[in-house]
N, C-alpha and C positions, 0 to 999 in steps of 0.2 A: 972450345968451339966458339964462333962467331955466333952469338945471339942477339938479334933486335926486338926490343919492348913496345911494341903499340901503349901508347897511353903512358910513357915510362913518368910525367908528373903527377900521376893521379897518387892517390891513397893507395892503391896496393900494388901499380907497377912501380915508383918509387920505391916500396920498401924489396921488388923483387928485385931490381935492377940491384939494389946495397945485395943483395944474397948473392946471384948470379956472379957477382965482380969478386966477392971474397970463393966463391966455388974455384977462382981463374979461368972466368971465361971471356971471352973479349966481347962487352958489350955495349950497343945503340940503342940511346934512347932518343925514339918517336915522340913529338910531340907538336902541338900547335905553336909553345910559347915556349921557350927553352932558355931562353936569355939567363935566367934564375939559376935554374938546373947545373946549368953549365958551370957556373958560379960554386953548385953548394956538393955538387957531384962531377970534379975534373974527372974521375979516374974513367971514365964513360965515355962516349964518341955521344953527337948529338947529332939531330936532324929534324927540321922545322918543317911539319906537313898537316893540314887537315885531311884527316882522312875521309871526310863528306866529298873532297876532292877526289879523292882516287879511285876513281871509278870505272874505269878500263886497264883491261893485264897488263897496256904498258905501262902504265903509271908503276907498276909494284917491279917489272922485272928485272932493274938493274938490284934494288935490294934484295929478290929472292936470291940473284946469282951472287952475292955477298955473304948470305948467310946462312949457315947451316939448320938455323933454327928460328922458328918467331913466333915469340908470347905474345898473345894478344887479350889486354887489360882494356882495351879502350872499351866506350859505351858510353850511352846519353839517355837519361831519363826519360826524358819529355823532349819533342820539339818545341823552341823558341828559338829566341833572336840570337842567339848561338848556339845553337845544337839541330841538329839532322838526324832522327832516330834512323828514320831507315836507310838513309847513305851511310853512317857513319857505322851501322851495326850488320844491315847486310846488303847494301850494294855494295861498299868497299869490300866488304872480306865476299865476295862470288869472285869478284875483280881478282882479288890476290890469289883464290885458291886456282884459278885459271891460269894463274900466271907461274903458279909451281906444279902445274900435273906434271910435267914431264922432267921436274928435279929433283934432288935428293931431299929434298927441304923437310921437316919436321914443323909441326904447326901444335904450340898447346894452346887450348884455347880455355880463358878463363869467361864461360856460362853462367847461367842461373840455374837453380834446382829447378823441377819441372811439377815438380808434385801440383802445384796449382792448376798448371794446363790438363794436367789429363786427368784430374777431377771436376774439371770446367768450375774452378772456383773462382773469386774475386779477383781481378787483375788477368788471369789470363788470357785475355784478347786486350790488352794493352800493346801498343805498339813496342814498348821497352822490352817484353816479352816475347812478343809475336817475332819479332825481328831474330832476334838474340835464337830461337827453336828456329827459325827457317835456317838461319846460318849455320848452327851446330849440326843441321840435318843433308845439307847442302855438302858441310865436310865431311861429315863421313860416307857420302857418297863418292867423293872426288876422287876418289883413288891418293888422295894425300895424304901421308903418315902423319898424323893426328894422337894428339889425345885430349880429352877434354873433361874440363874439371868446375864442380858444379858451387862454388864455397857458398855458405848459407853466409847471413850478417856476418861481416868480419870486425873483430875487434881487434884493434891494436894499440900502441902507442900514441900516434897521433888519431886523428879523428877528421871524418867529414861526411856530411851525406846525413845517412839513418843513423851511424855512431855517434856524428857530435850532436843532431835532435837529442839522444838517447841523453847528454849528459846535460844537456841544456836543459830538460825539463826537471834532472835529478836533482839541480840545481836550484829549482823555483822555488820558493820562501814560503812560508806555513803549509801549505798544501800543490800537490800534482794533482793536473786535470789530466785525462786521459780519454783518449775513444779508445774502444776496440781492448780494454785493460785485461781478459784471458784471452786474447789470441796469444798462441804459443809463437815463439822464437827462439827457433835455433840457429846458433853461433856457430863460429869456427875462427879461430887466434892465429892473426895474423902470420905466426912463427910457425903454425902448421899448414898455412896456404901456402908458405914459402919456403917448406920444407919438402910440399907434393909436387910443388913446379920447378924444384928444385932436381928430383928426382926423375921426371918428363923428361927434363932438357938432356939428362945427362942418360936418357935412355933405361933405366931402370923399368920402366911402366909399358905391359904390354901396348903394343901399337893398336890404336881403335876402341882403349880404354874411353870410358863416361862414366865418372865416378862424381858423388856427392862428398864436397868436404862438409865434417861438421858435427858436432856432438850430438848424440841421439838422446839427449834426456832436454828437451830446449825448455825453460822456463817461462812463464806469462810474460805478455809485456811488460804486466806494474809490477812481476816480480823482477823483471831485468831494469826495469828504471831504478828499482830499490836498489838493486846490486850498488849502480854506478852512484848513487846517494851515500853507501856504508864507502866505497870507493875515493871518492870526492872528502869523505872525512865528515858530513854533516849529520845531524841527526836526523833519526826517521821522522818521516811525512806522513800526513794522510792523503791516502790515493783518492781521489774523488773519481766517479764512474762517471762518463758525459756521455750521452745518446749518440748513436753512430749516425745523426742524420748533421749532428755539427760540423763532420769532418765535410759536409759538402761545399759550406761557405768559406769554410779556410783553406782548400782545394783550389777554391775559386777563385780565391784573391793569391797564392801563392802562383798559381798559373799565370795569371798576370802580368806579376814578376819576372814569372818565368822567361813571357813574350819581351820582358824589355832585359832581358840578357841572366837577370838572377837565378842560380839554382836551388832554388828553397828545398829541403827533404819532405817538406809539407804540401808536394802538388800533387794533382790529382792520381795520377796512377802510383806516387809512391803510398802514400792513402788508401787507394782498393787495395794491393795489394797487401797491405796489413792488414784491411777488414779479415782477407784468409790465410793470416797467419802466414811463419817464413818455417816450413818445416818438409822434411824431404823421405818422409817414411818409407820404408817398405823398397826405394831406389837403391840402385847398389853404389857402394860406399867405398871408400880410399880403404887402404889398411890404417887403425888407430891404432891406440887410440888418440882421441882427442880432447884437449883441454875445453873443461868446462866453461862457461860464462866465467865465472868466478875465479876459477885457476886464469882463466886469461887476462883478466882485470888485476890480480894480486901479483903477476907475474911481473904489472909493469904499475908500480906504485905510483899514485898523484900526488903532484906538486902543487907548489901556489900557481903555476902558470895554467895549472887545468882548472882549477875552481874559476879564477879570472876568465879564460876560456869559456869556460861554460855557464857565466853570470851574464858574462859578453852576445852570447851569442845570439840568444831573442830581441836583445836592446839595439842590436845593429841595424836593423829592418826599422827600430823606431825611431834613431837617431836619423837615420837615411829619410826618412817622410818628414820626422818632424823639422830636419833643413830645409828641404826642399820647400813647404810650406811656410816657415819662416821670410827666404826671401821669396816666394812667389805672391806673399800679402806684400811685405816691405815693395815690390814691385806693382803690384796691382793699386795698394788702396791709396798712394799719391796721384793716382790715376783720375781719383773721382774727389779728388783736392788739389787740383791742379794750381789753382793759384796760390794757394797756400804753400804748396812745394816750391814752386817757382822763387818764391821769397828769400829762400834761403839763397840762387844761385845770380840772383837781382842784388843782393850788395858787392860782388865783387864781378858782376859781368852786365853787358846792356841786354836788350829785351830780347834779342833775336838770340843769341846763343845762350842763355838763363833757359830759354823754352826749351832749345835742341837739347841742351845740357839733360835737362829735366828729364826728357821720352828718351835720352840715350839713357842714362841711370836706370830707368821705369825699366826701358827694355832690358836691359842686362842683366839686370836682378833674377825678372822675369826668365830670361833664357838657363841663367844657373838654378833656377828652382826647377827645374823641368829636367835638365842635363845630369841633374844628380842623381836621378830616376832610373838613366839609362846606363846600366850596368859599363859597357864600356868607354862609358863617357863621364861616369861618376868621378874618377880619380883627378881628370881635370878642371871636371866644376867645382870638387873640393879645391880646389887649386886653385881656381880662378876665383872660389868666396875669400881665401883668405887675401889674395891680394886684391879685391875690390874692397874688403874692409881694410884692410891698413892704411888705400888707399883713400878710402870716408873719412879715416880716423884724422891721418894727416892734414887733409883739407879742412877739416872742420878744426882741428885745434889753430890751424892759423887764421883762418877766417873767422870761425864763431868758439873761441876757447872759453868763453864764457855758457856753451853745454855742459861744460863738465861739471861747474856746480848748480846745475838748474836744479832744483827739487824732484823731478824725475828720472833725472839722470839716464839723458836720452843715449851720449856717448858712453858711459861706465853700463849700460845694458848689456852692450855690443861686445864687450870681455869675454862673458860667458858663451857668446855662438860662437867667437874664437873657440875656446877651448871643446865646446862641443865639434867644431869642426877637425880638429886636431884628431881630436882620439877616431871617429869614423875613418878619417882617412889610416891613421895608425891600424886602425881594425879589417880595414878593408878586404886586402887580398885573405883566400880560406886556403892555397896551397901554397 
């Protein structure tokens, strides 16, 4: 069959797209940014679309009459500076199911368990929620063969999101802080999410199914942090318990973030959300069974690249501020030593371009300490630090090579934001 992936670089249309293609099925993958894709997954057809865009049936109708079937993995957290929870979650998909009432088209949809809305718990009037229930409510009304699949935490091989927090924090040295440490979490392994949508596509699953993936025994949070800590290979931690009134400031500042493009797993609705636990009781369930936390973890053994991975993964956020703040001082406080600065570009120029020279430097600094901030402009201010330093470096060994052995060693400093700027951009991209 012709199948198209919404979302197909994400965490888990990714690993369906690898499933769906050894099934033999002819498949597309959706996505915003596909360049990569295209690269690490030939065997695939691609197609470059925001689905925030597509928001009238004709936007989708040339693909429903393409394909026989369409998984839909996409979703957005939080709106920010790149994401559109309610275009992307359910004004596109009204858009698309309008655009297949009257074809053959099959539509799995991959949801969220619901147990938190209809106990009116923590999160459930979040927009990431809210949206995600009008949608799946929407389709099963449409007259469109459907089925819809609800995966609790998914764990897999790779990681991002709530999984890689998870291994980040397993990760942390002497002791794990924690909010919210017995909300329960229930899991579901990626090899079984892609084992039920596997089974959708290929028509096995009555039409108008809404089933929950996911093991029914979910353990604590600090007890699934610990998991991924015996996982990672480290020795146990002490859990430290933190008041759940902490998770408000780090919600706050990860939202932020979030407005300047970042998707932290640390913002605010992924937060309530675990204030009420990820558990889907009492919902009705795929046939299991299902791999535990642990059976899905031991399933797929760590490497040196996960522990790296997950040392890395809190330090990014710190290395990202603490550049930016580097040159945003290196920029600002020649500002308010103006002549003093100017001194350095008065031995090899006259007074008028020493000064311009001076407030172009000031500015630029300036401009990449702020640029590195903004999520889709980070990559090139990493870019543009290292070539305005090698550009310093070379200027000044010709003009003043006598920095290099001044006692403070104002040129031999500059080494070290090298190499901090190196690994951030090495670190950068999370898919």
């Amino acid at each position: 069959m012709k199948v198209l992936i919404l979302g197909a670089t994400g965490f888990i249309g990714s690993t369906l797209l690898d499933r769906l293609v050894s099934d033999g099925h002819m498949v597309t993958g959706l996505g915003r940014h596909v360049a990569s894709a295209r690269l690490k997954r030939p065997q695939a057809q691609w197609f470059a679309a925001d689905l925030a865009d597509m928001r009238a049936a004709s936007d989708w109708r040339r693909l429903v009459e393409a394909h026989d079937v369409i998984v839909n993995c996409a979703g957005a957290l939080q709106d920010g500076l790149a994401d559109d929870v309610g275009a992307t979650q359910e004004t596109a998909m009204l858009a698309l199911y309008a655009a297949a009432k009257a074809s053959p088209l099959r539509i799995v949809q991959i949801s969220a368990p619901q147990i938190s809305a209809s106990l009116g718990g923590a999160g459930s009037d979040s927009a990431f929620l809210a949206t995600k229930f009008r949608a799946d409510k929407a389709l099963a009304a449409s007259g469109v063969a459907h089925v819809i699949l609800r995966p609790a935490l998914v764990l897999g091989r790779n990681a991002h999101g709530g999984s890689a927090l998870l291994r980040a924090l397993a990760a942390l040295p002497f002791a794990i802080p924690l909010v919210h440490v017995g909300s329960r979490v229930e899991t579901v392994a990626m090899s079984d999410v892609a084992e039920a949508v596997s089974a959708a596509v290929a028509g096995l699953m009555p039409e108008g199914s809404d089933l929950v993936l996911g093991d029914e025994t979910p353990p604590t949070l600090g007890e699934l942090v610990a998991l991924h800590r015996e996982w990672l290979g480290l020795p146990a931690a002490r859990t430290v318990s933190l008041p759940a009134a902490l998770a408000a400031p780090v919600g706050f500042l990860a939202d932020i973030a979030g407005g300047l493009g970042w998707r932290s797993p640390l913002r605010s609705t992924a937060l309530s959300v675990m204030a009420g636990g990820v558990s889907a009781a009492g919902w009705p369930r795929a046939p299991g069974p299902f791999l535990s936390a642990r059976q899905s973890l031991s399933a797929n053994p760590s490497g040196a690249q996960d522990l790296w991975f997950a040392r890395l993964y809190l330090l990014k956020p710190l290395m990202v501020v603490g550049l930016s703040l580097f040159w945003l001082l290196s920029g600002l406080i020649p500002l308010f030593a103006f002549d003093a600065a100017r001194q350095h570009f008065l031995r090899f120029l006259t007074d008028g371009p020493a000064t311009a020279m001076t407030f172009a430097t000031c500015l630029a600094d300036i401009a990449l300490g702020i640029s590195v901030l903004v999520r889709p402009l980070a990559k090139r201010a990493l870019l543009g630090m290292l070539a305005l330093t090698f550009g310093y470096l070379a200027t000044a060994s010709l003009v003043e090579p006598a920095l290099w052995a001044e006692p403070l060693g104002p040129l031999v400093k500059v080494l070290p934001s090298i190499l901090a700027t190196l690994a951030t951009l090495a670190i950068l991209d999370e898919r």
